[in-house]
C-alpha positions as CSV (number, residue, x, y, z in Angstrom):
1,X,72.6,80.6,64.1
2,X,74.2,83.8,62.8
3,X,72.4,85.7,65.6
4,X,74.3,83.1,67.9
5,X,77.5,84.1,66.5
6,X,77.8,87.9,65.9
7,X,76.3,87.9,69.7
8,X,78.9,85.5,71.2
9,X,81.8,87.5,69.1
10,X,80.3,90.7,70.5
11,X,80.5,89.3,74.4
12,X,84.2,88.4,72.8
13,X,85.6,91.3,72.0
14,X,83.9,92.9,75.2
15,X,85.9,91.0,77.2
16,X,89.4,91.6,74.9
17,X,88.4,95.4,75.5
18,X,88.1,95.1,79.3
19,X,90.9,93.1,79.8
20,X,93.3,95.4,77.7
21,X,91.7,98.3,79.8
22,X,92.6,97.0,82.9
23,X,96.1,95.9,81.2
24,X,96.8,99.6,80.8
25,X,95.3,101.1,84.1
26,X,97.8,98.8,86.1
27,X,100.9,99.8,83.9
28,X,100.0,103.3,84.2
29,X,99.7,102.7,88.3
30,X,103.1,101.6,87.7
31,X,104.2,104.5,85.5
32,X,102.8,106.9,87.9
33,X,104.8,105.1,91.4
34,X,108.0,105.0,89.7
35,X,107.7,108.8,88.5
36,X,106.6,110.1,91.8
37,X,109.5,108.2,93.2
38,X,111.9,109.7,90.9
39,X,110.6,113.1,91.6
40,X,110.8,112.4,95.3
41,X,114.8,111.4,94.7
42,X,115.4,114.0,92.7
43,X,116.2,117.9,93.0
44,X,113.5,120.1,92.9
45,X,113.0,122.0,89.7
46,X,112.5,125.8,91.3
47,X,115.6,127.1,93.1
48,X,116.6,130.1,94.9
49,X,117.9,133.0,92.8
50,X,122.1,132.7,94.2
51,X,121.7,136.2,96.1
52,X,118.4,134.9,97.8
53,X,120.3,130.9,98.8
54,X,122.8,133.4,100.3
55,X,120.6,135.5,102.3
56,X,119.2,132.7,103.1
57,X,123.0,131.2,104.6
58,X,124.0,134.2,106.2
59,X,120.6,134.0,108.3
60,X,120.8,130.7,109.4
């Protein structure tokens, strides 16, 4: 009977672990959409030294 037990709480707390793993994969699949779509948005973080953006004016 106590074989019955600690087996079935085993197969128990299998499952909780699996399901909070898959819990955190999805919200990290959100985490990582929503930062690359910020970083799309946003400015990117290396710009021209002034003199070079306008050398880079007076050719175009």
């Amino acid at each position: 009977m106590l074989k019955i037990g600690l087996v079935a709480l085993m197969i128990f707390f299998g499952i909780v672990v699996l399901a909070l793993m898959v819990q955190s994969f999805k919200y990290l699949r959100r985490v990582e959409k929503q930062e690359a779509a910020e970083k799309k948005n946003s400015q990117p973080e290396r710009q021209l030294h002034p003199k070079l953006q306008q050398k880079n004016k007076d050719k175009h």
